[in-house]
N, C-alpha and C positions, 0 to 999 in steps of 0.2 A: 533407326525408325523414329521420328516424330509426333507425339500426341500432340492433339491440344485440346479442347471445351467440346469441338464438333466434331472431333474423332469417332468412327461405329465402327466395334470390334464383333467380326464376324467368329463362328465357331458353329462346327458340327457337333452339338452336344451331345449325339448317341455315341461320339468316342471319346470323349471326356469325362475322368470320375470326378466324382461330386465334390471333391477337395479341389482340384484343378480348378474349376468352374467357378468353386466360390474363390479361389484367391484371385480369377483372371477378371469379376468381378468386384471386388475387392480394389483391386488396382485401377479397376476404371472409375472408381470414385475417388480416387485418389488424382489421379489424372485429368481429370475432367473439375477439381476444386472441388470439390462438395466438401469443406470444414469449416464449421459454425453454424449456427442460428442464423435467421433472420433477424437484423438490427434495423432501426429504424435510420441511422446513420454510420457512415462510416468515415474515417480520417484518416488519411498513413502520412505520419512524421518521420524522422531521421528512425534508423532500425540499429544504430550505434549508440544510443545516451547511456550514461553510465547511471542517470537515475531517471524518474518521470513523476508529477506528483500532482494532482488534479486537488483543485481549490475546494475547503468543505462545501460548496455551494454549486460543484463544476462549472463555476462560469468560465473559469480559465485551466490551464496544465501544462505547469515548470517541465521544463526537457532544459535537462545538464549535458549538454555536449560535450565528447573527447576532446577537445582540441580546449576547454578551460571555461568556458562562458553559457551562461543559460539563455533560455528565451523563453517568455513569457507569451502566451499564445492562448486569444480568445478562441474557446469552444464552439463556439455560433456562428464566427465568422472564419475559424484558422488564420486568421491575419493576428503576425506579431506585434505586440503591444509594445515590449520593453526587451532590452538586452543588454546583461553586465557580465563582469567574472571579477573573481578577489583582486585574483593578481596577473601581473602580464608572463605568463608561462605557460608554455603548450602541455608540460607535464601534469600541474594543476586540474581540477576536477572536482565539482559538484558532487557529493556522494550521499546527502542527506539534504532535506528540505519541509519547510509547513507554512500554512498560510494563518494568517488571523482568520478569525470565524466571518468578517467582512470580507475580506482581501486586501485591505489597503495595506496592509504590511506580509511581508514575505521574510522568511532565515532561512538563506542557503547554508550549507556548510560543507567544508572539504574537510578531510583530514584532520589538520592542526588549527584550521581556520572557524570563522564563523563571521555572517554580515547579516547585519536587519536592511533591509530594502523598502523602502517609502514608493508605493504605486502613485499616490496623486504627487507627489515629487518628483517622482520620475529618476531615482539617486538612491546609492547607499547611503546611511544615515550612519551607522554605525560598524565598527570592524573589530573583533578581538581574536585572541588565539588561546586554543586549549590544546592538550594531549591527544590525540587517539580519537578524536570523534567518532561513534558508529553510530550513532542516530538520534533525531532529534525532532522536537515538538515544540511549537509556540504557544501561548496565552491564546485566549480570544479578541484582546484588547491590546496584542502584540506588545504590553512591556518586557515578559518574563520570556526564557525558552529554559526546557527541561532539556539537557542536554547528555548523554552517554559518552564517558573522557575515561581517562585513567589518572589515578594521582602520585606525581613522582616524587612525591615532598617524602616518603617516608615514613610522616608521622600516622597516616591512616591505612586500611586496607588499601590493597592495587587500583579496585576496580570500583566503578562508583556514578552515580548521576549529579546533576548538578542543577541548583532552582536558580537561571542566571539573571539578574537583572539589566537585559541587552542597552539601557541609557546610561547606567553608573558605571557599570561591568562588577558589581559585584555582585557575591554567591552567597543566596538568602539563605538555604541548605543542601548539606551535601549527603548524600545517600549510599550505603555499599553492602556490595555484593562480595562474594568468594569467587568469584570469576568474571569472563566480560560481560557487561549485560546489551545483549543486542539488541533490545525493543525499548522503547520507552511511550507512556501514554500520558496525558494531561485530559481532566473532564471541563467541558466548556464553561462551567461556573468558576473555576478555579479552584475548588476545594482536594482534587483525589490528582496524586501520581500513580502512575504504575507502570513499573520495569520489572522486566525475564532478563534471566541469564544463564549462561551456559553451566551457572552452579545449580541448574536444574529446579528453580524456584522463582516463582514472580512473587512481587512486596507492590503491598497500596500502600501509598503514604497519605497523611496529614499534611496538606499547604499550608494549613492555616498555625498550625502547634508544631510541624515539624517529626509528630513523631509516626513509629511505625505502625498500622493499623493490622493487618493480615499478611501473613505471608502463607502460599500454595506451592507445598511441594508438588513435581512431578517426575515423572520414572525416565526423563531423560531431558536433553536442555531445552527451556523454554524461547521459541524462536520469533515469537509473534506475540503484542498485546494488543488489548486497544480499550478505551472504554466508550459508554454510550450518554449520549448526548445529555439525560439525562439523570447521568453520575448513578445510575441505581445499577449496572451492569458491567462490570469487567470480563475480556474474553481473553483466555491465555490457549499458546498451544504449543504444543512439544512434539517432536518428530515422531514418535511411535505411539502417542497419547492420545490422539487425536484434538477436537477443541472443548473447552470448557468453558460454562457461562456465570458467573460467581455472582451472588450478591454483597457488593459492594459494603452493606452494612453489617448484616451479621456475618457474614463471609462464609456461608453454605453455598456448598455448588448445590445449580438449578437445574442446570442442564447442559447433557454432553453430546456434542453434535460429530459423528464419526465420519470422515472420508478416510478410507482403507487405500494404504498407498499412494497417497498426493500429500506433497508438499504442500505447503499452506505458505502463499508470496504475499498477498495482502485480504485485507476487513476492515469492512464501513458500516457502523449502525446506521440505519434510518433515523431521520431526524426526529421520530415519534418515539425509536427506541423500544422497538415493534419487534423489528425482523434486522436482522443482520446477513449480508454479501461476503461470502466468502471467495477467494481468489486462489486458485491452483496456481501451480508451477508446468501443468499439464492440461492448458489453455483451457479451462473449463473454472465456472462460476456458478456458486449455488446459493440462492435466497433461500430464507429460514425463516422460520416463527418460532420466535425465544420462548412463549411460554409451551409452546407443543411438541417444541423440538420437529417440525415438520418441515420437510424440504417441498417450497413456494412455486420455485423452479431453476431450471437447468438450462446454462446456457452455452455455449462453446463458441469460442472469439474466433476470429476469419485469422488465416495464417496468411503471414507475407507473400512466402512458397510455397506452391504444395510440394517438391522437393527438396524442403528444407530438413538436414539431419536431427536439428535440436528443436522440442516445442520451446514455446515462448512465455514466462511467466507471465500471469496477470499481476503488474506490476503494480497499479494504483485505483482504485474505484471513488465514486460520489454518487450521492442521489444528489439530483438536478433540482434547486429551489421552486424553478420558473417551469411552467407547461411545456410541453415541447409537442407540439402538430396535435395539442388536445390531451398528452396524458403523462401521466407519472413517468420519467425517466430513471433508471442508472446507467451513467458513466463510467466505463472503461478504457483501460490502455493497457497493452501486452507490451513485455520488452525489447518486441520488435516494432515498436512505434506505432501500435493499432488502436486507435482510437475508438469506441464505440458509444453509439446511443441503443439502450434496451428499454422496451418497455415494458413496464414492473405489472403483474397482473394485477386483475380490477379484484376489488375483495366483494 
């Protein structure tokens, strides 16, 4: 039998019990697409990248394609702008990436690899190699990237981040954890780092002195950071912890914002540093207000298929600098390559 949008599923409901009926209902929403919100735009990219990462200002959003090479792809128009890869290898792969708080500079990174990219040049600028990459972050002014490697020299713990100066290639400092650290964050002034790690604790650092300022344990590995644009807010979170909103200076948590059973794939402060976007693994998105701890609103991303077995994380978000049809934007992308424009509520 074949559904499709304009399918009408007849039934004699005086012989149907009330379970039957909701699940045959049930299915025809299913059937018919009803998943997600209305967005004010929509986009579908490649439903393969191995990463996706929307510029702080969404004007643009890096897609690492399997096959080794990225593309650069304005938000306004989907016309691609730029496209490179490290190296000439199908194996090869994009697995991390940030933009400068402009865009004119871009760091992909693979694996062992890492390349700063010049957008009004249209070229790599520069190319180096580290351990283990698992995730990374640029400056605003794109000299530096905080990078997440491992150190095989010996002399130090395993696992560690790294303040890299992408024009000399050297390492202003180095940072360590007792396990991997899978997040790392940089605040747009340059003053604060912050890495989680699977040793179940995020650290702010000092850029400027070097040293360690706070460290947050939590009751399992920390998978996610980020901070807010304006350096006064760190958000860490941990699989069973839910999220937490730190003060940055004194290092008292402010506020703990719970989704019960959702993985947490990506968070965006607002440029004001207001409210922060959070990103399911469970195609759903929830705006916040950090001082009330209140959820703003709830969104749920369009799926590729509606017979697809696995949802899709919400892989990357941005508030939009620029008006979009008269109002406040956020941008999304699911890692099935869904691009979206939402409109953030009027306060």
């Amino acid at each position: 039998m074949h559904f499709s949008k304009y399918t009408t599923i007849r039934f004699n409901s005086k012989k149907m019990n009330n379970g039957l009926l909701i699940s045959i209902l049930f299915l025809s929403l299913i059937l018919t697409g009803c998943f997600g919100d209305k967005a004010e735009k929509i986009i579908e990219h490649t439903d393969n990248a191995l990463s996706i990462t929307l510029s702080h200002d969404g004007q643009y959003v890096l897609i690492a394609r399997s096959q080794g090479f990225v593309e650069l792809i304005d938000t306004s128009s989907n016309k691609v702008i730029s496209q490179w890869q490290h190296e000439d290898s199908p194996k090869a792969g994009v697995i991390a990436s940030d933009f400068s708080k402009n865009s004119d500079f871009i760091v992909t990174a693979e694996q062992g690899t890492m390349a700063l990219f010049s957008l009004k040049e249209n070229k790599i600028l520069y190319f180096w190699s580290l351990d283990d990459i698992r995730d990374i972050k640029l400056s605003s002014d794109g000299e530096y990237a905080l990078v997440s490697s491992r150190d095989k020299s010996g002399k130090y713990p395993l696992y560690r981040i790294v303040y890299f100066h992408l024009r000399t290639g050297g390492i202003k400092y180095g940072f360590y954890h007792d396990d991997i650290v899978t997040s790392v964050a940089l605040s747009e002034d340059g003053r604060y780092a912050l890495s989680g790690s699977d040793d179940g604790k995020a650290r702010l650092w000092d850029l400027i002195s070097g040293e360690l300022i706070h460290t947050w344990p939590h009751v399992a590995k920390v998978s996610k950071v980020q901070l807010s644009p304006d350096g006064q807010y760190a958000m860490t979170n941990s699989a069973s912890g839910g999220i937490f909103i730190w003060n940055t200076k004194t290092g008292k948590l402010i506020r703990r914002l719970n989704k019960i059973r959702a993985t947490l794939a990506s968070a965006v402060f607002s440029p004001d540093s207001k409210t922060i976007a959070t990103g399911y693994s469970r195609e759903e998105i929830i705006l916040w207000d950090i001082k009330t701890g209140e959820k703003l609103q709830t969104w749920r991303p369009k799926r590729r298929y509606v017979w697809q077995s696995s949802l899709a994380n919400v892989t990357t978000m941005a508030f939009k600098t620029e008006l979009y049809n008269k109002k406040k934007i956020l941008l999304s992308e699911t890692s099935r390559g869904i691009l979206q424009f939402w409109a953030l509520p009027k306060k």
